[in-house]
DRENDO-565580 format. One line per 8 residues: number of its first residue (from 1); for each residue x, y, z of C-alpha. Coordinates in nm, 2 decimals. Layout:
BEGIN
NUM = X Y Z; ...
# end
This chain:
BEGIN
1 = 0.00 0.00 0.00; 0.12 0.34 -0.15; 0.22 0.60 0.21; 0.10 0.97 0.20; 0.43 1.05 0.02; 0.41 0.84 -0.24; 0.02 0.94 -0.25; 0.09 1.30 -0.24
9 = 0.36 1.23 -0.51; 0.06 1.06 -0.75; -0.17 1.37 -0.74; 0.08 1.59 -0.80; 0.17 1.41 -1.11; -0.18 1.39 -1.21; -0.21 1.74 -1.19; 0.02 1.79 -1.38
17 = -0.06 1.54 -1.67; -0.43 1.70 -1.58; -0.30 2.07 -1.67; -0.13 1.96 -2.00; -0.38 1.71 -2.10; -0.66 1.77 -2.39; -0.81 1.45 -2.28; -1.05 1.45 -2.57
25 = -0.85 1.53 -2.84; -0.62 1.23 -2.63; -0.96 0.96 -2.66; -0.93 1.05 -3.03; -0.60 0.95 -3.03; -0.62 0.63 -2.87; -0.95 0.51 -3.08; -0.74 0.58 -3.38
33 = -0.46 0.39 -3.23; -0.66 0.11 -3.21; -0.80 0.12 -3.49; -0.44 0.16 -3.71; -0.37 -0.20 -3.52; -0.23 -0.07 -3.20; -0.44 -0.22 -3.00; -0.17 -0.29 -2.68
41 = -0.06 0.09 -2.71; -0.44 0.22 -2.68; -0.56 -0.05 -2.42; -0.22 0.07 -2.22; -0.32 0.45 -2.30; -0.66 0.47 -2.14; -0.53 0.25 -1.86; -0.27 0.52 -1.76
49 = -0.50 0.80 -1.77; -0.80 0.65 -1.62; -0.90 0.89 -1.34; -1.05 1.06 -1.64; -1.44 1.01 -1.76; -1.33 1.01 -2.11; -1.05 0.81 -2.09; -1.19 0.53 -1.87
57 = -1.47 0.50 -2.15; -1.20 0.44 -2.40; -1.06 0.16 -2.20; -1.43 0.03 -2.12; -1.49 0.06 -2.50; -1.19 -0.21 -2.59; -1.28 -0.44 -2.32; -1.64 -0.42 -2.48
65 = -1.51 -0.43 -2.83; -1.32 -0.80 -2.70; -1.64 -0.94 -2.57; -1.81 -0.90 -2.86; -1.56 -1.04 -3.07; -1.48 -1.35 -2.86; -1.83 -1.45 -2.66; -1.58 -1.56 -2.42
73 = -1.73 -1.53 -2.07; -1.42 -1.37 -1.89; -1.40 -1.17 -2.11; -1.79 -1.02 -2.12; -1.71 -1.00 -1.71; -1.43 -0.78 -1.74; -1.63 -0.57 -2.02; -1.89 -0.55 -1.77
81 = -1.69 -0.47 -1.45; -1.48 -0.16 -1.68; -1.85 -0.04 -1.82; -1.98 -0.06 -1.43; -1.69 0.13 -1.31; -1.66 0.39 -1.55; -2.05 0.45 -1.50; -2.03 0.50 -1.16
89 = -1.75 0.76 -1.20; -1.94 0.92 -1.41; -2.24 0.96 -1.19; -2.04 1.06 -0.93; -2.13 1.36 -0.72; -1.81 1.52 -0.66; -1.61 1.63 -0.93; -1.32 1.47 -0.97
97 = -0.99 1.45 -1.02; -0.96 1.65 -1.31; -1.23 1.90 -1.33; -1.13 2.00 -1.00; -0.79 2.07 -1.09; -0.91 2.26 -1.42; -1.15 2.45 -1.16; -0.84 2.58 -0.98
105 = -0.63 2.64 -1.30; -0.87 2.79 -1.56; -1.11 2.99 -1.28; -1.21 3.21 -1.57; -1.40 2.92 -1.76; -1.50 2.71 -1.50; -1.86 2.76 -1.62; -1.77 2.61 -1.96
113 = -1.60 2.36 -1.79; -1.90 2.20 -1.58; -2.16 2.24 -1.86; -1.92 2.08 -2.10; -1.82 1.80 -1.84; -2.23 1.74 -1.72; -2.33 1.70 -2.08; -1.97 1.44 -2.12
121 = -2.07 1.26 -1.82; -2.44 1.23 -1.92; -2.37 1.10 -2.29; -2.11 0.84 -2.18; -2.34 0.67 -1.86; -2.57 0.65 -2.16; -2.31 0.47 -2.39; -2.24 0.25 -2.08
129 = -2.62 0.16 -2.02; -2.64 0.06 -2.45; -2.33 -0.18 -2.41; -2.41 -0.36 -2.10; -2.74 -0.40 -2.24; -2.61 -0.55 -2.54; -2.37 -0.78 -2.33; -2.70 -0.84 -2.13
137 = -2.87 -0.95 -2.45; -2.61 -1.19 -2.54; -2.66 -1.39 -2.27; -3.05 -1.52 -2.41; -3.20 -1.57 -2.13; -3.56 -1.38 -2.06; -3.49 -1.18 -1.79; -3.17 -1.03 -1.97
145 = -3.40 -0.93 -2.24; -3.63 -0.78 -1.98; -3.34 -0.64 -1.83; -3.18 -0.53 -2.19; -3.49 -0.32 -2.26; -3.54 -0.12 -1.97; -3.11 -0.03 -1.95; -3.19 0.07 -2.33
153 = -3.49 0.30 -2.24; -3.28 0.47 -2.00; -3.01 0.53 -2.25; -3.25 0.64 -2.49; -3.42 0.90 -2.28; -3.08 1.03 -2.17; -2.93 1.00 -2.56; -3.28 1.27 -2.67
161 = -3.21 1.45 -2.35; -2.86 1.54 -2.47; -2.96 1.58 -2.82; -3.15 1.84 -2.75; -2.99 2.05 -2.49; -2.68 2.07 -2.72; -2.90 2.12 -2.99; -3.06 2.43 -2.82
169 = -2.67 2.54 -2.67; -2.61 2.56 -3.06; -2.90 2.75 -3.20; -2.80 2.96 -2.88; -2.44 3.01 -2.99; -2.52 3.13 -3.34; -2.61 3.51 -3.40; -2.95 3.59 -3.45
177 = -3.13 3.64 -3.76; -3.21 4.01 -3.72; -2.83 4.07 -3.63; -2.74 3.88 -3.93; -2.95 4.11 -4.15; -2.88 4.40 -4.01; -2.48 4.34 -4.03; -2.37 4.06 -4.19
185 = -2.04 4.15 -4.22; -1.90 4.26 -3.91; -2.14 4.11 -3.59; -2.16 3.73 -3.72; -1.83 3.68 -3.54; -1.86 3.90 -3.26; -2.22 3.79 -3.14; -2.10 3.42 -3.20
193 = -1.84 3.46 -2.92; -2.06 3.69 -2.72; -2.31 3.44 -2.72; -2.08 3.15 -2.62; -1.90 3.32 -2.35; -2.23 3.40 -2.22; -2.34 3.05 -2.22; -2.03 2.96 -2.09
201 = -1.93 2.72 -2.36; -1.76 2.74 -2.68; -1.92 2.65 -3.05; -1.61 2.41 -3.06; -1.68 2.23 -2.77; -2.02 2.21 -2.88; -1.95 2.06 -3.20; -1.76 1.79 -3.03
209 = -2.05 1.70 -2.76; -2.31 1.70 -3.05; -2.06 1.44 -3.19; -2.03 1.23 -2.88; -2.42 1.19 -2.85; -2.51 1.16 -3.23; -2.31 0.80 -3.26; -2.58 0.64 -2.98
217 = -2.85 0.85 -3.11; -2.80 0.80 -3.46; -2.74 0.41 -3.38; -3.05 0.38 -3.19; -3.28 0.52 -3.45; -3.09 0.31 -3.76; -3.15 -0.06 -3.59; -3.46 0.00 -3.45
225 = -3.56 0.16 -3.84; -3.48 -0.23 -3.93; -3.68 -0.40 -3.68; -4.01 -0.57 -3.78; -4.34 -0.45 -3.69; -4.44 -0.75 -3.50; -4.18 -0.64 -3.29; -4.18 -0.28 -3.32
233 = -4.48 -0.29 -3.10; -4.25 -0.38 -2.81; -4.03 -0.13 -2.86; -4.26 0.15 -2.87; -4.41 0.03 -2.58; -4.03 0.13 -2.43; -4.08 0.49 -2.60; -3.81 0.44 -2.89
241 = -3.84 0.58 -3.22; -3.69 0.46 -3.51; -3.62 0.70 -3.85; -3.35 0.54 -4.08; -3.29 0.85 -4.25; -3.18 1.06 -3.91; -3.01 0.78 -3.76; -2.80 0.74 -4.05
249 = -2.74 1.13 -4.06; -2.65 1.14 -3.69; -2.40 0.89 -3.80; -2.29 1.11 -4.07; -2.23 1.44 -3.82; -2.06 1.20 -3.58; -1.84 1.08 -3.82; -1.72 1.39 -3.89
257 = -1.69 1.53 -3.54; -1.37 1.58 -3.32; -1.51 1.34 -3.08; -1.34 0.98 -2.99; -1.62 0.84 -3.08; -1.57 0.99 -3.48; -1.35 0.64 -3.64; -1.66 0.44 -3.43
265 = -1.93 0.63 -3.65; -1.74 0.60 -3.97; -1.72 0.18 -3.86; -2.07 0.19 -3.85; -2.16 0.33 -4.17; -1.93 0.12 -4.34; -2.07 -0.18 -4.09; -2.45 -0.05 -4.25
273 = -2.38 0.02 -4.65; -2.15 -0.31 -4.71; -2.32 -0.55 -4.42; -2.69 -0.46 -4.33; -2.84 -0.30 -4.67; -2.72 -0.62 -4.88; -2.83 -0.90 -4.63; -3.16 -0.71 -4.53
281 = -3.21 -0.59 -4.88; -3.33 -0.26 -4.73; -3.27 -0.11 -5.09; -3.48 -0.41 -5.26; -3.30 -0.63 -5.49; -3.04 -0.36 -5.59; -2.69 -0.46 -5.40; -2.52 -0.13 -5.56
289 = -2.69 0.08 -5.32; -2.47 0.18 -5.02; -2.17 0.11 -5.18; -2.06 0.47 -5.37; -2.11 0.58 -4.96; -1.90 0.30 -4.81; -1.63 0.33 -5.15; -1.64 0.72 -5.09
297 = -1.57 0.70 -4.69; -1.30 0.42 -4.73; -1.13 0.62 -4.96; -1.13 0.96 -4.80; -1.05 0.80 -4.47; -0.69 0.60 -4.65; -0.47 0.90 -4.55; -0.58 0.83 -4.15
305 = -0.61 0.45 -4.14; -0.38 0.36 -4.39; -0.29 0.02 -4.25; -0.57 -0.04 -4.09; -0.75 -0.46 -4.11; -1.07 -0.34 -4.01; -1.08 -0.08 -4.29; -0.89 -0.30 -4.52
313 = -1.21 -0.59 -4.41; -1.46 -0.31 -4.51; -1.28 -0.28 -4.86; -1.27 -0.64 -4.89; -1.67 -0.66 -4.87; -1.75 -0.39 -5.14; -1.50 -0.61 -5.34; -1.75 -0.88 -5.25
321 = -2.03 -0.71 -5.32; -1.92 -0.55 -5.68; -1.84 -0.95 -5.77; -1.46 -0.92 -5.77; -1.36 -1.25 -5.54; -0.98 -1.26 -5.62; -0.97 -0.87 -5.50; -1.17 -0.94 -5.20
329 = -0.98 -1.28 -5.11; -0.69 -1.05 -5.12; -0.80 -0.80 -4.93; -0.91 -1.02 -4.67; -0.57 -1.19 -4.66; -0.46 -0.89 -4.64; -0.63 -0.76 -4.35; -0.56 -1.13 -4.15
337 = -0.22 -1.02 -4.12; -0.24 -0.70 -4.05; -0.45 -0.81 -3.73; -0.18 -1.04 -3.63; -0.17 -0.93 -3.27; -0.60 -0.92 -3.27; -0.72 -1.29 -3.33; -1.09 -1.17 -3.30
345 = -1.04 -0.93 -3.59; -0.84 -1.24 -3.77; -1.17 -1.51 -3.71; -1.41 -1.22 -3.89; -1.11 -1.22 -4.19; -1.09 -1.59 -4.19; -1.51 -1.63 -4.18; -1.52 -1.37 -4.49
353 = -1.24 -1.60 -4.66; -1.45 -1.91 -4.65; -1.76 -1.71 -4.79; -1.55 -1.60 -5.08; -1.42 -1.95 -5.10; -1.82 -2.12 -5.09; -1.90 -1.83 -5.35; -1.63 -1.94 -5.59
361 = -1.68 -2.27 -5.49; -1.35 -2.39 -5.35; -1.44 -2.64 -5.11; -1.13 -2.67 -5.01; -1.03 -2.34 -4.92; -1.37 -2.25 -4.76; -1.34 -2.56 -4.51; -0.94 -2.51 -4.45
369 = -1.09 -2.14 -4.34; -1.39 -2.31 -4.09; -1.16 -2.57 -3.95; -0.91 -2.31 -3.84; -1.19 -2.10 -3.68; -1.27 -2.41 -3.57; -0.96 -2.47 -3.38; -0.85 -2.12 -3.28
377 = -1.20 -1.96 -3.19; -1.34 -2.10 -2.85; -1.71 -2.03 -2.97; -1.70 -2.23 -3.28; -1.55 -2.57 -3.13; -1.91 -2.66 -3.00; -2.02 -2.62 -3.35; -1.77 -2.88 -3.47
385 = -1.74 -3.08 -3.16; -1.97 -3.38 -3.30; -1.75 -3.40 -3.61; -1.62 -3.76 -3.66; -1.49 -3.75 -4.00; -1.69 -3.91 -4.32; -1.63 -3.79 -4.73; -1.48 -3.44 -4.74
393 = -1.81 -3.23 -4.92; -2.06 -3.37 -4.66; -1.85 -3.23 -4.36; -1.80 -2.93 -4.61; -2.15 -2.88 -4.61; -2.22 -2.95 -4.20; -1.95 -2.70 -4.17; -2.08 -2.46 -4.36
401 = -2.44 -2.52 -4.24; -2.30 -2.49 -3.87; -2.13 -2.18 -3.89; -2.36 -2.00 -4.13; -2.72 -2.08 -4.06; -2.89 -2.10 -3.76; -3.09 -2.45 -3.88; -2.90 -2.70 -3.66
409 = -3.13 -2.94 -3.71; -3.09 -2.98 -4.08; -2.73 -2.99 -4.03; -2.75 -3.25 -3.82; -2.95 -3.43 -4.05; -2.67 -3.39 -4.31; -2.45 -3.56 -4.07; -2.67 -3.87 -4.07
417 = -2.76 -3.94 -4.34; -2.50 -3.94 -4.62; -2.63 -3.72 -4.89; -2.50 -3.71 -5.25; -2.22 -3.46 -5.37; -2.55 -3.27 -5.53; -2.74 -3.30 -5.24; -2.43 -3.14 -5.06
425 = -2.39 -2.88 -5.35; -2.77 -2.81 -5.28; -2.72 -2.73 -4.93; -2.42 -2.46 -4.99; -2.62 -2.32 -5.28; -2.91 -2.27 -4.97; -2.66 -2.10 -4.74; -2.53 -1.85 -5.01
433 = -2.93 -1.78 -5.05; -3.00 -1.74 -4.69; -2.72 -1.49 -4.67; -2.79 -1.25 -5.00; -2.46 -1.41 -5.12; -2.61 -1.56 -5.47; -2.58 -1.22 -5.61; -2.19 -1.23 -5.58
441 = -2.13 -1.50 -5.77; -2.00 -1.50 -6.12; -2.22 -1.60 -6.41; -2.00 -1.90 -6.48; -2.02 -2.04 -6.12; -2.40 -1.94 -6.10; -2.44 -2.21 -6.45; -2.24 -2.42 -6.25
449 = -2.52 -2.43 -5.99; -2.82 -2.41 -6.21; -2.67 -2.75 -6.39; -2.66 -2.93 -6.08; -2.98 -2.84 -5.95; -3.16 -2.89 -6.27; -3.00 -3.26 -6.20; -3.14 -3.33 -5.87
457 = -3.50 -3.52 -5.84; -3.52 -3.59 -5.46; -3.90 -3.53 -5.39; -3.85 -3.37 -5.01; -3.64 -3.08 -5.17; -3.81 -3.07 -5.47; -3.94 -2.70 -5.33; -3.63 -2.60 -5.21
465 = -3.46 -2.67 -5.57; -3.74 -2.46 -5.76; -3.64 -2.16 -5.50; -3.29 -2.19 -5.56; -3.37 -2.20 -5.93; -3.57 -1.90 -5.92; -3.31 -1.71 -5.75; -3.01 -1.81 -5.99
473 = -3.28 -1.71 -6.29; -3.32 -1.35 -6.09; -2.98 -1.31 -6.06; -2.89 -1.37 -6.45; -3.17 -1.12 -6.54; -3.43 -1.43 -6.66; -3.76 -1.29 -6.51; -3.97 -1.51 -6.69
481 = -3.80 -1.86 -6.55; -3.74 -1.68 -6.23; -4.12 -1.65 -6.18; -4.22 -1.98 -6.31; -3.97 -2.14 -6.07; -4.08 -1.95 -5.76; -4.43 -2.05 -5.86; -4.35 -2.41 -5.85
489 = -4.19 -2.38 -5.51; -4.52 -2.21 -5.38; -4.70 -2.53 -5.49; -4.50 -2.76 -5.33; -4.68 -2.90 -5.02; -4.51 -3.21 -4.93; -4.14 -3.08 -4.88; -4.34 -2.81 -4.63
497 = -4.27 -2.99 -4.35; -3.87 -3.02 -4.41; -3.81 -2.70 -4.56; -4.13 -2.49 -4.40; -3.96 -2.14 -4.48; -3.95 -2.21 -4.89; -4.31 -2.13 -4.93; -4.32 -1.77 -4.75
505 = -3.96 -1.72 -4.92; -4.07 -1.73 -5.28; -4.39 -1.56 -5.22; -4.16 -1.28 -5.10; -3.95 -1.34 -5.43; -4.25 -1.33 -5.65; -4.37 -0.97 -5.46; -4.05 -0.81 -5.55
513 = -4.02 -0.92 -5.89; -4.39 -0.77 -5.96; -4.25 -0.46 -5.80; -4.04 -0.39 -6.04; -4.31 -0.25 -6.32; -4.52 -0.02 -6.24; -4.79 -0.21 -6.37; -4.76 -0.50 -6.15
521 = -4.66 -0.28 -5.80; -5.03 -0.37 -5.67; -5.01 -0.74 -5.72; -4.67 -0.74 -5.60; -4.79 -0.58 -5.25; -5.06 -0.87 -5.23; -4.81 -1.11 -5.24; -4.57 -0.92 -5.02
529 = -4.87 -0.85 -4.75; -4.93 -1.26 -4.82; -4.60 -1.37 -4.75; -4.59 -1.12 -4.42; -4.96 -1.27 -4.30; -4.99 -1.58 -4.46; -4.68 -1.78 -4.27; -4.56 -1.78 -3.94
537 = -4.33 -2.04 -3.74; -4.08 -2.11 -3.98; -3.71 -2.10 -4.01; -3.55 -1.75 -4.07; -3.88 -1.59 -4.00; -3.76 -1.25 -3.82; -3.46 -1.24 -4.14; -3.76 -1.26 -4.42
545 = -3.99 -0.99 -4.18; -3.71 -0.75 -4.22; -3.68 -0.74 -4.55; -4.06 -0.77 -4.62; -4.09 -0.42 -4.35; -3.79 -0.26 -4.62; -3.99 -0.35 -4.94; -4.33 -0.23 -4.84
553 = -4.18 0.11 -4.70; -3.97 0.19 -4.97; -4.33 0.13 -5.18; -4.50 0.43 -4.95; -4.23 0.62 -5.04; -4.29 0.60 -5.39; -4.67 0.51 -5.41; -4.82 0.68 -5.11
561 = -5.08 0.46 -4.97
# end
């Protein structure tokens, strides 16, 4: 235990550091540390300067940012302990440390400094509540759901609260205008800085703030934007909103900000245009759209990440998405050893190289990929734990089936039972459906898979087949096959039971082809509104919701209702 000397000896150097120390502009610096692969130097600089409410949330952040990657429970413990703890110094009543000393150093702007520090405190016990919830949710368990939801309606209240008293510290901060009018050239200045001094905070500061609360803000209205009605209901019930188009310009503002949170913003909008449009389909059929944005931020953010595997992942997906494998395989190899020293960031590399692999179908590259997640990622072993061996495409396809699809039953049944190499084919040509992945494949691998399904005549898939079929004919442009084959798998009762999500699937598929003309857009709604009311308790039900939600809004939008 430290004596009074050495004690005494602690705060003075923390004063010091404290009178030197731009502890935001220093949280910037550390997020971007991390995020250009430095992830020992950042953990080890918010460590050292922990005393502060910015900097302990930086060091919360990475602990969080591990648990999410790994699902390792230590690991979610520690990430709730550092959230805990950096919450509670945040709401606590004295001071602290470090506004104290600013108090006693800068007297003349220790009004700015308390408004600026309440609204810092406020906005980061918010991002606290939003990550333990998450980290609650994880867990699967009812009461954490319960739990989840009432943290996130606390959050939420204190995110609008924010918003909007930096919003009104803004509009309070700008000149008038009357005074514009009347001098436009001379009192814009002046009566900016009048009007901050007498507020007691600057437009800079404010600027930064507004960036800090726009990441949760705009992240709370973007995902609940995706959620399905049936849900929705719940959530308003816990007062949230949900606009797509401010949450993703809140993103937008925050990404551009001075704040630490800035490089976190621009991950999410690259996480949102190159992840969540293409798998939800939130822009229809069209898998361009999102990816000029996510191309644009990538390359106007090179010169401050220029080494960075989580930017370099990000480029590797719009090569995915534009169709260009080899220069996505690259880029993915690329990023794997660039995380060398962050394994989690490695597994999501290694996952994205067996997708690539599947979609050029490389079976042996795709299950080299699993099998090393496999052994190096503690939350995938159970998924290969009952794995005794047998002919290399059927463990191909378990693999795949494991680690891609949430349908453990049918991969289990795929362990039992033997199935032929086009059975197996079958089965990876379902998981690329289920994951909007179809659409990246090349015209030659797509013939590759319409020839082998056009081979197959096993009657309990016989449904399935005619939706894969459909899709393959969508995706080379052949409305007229697409449709007939999508019809087919409407009409096929008997493989119901095995495969109980085809029918709702290609009812969906059939509405957004009709969509496309204008003549067709009401029959197209019927069958969307059929597909949504029609089904319920099959597999992938909430995924095929989502996108049916996207489809009929973007219709209001065009045809008002």
């Amino acid at each position: 235990m430290a004596g009074p000397e050495q004690q005494q000896q602690h705060q003075h150097q923390e004063e010091k550091d404290a009178e030197r120390m731009d502890d935001a502009e220093m949280a910037l610096q550390g997020i971007n540390m991390l995020l250009n692969n430095g992830f020992k130097e950042s953990d080890e600089l918010f460590k050292r300067y922990r005393w502060s409410p910015l900097m302990s949330f930086g060091a919360s952040f990475v602990s969080f940012l591990n648990a999410m990657m790994t699902f390792e429970e230590e690991k979610m413990q520690t990430a709730c302990d550092d959230l805990r703890t950096t919450e509670k110094l945040c709401e606590s009543d004295s001071a602290g440390v470090l506004e104290t000393i600013r108090n006693k150093i800068k007297k003349s702007v220790s009004v700015r400094v308390v408004v600026v520090d309440r609204l810092q405190r406020q906005i980061i016990v918010a991002d606290c509540q939003v990550y333990l919830a998450v980290l609650s949710f994880v867990k699967q368990e009812l009461s954490a759901y319960i739990k989840g939801g009432w943290i996130l309606r606390k959050a939420w209240k204190m995110y609008n609260k924010c918003h909007s008293d930096i919003s009104q510290l803004q509009e309070a901060c700008q000149p008038s205008a009357a005074a514009a009018a009347a001098n436009q050239e001379s009192m814009s200045a002046d009566n900016a800085n009048h009007n901050a001094v007498e507020n007691g905070v600057t437009a800079e500061a404010l600027d930064r703030l507004k960036g800090s609360v726009s990441f949760g803000y705009g992240l709370f209205h973007l995902c609940i934007s995706m959620v399905p009605p049936h849900l929705l209901k719940i959530i308003n019930l816990l007062g949230f909103p949900g606009d797509r188009l401010q949450g993703l310009s809140s993103l937008m503002y925050a990404s551009e900000s001075k704040d630490m949170k800035a490089p976190l913003a621009t991950l999410a909008l690259l996480w949102y245009h190159t992840v969540v449009l293409p798998f939800f389909a939130l822009e229809g059929s069209d898998t361009d759209a999102g990816l000029m944005e996510a191309k644009t931020i990538l390359q106007r953010k090179s010169v401050v990440y220029p080494n960075s595997s989580l930017f370099m992942f990000f480029k590797g997906r719009v090569q995915r998405l534009e169709c260009h494998i080899n220069s996505a395989l690259a880029c993915f190899h690329d990023a794997l050893e660039l995380a060398s020293d962050q394994r989690e960031i490695q597994h999501v590399c290694l996952y994205e190289i067996g997708w690539c692999s599947m979609i050029e179908m490389n079976f042996d590259d795709a299950y080299r990929a699993f099998e090393r997640l496999k052994d190096e990622s503690r939350w995938s072993q159970c998924y290969y734990a009952y794995l005794t061996g047998g002919e290399l495409i059927k463990v191909q396809c378990v693999l795949l089936f494991k680690h891609t699809t949430d349908d453990t039953h049918k991969a289990d049944r795929l362990r039992k039972m033997s199935p032929t190499r086009e059975l197996c084919i079958l089965g990876v040509i379902e998981v690329l459906y289920l994951w909007k992945a179809l659409q990246n494949c090349s015209s030659s691998k797509l013939q590759i898979m319409n020839q082998v399904l056009q081979r197959l005549d096993e009657t309990s898939c016989r449904g399935l087949k005619h939706l894969l079929l459909g899709a393959i004919h969508k995706c080379h442009g052949n409305v007229r096959d697409a449709v007939q084959s999508f019809q087919m798998a409407v009409g096929d009762e008997y493989g119901r039971q095995i495969n109980s999500y085809v029918q709702p699937y290609a009812v969906y598929e059939l509405g957004c082809i009709l969509l496309a003309k204008p003549e067709t857009v009401g029959k197209g709604r019927s069958f969307l509104l059929q597909a949504k009311e029609d089904f319920t308790g099959y597999d992938f039900e909430n995924r095929l919701h989502v996108r049916i939600h996207s489809a009929l809004a973007s219709l209001k939008e065009v045809v008002p209702q």
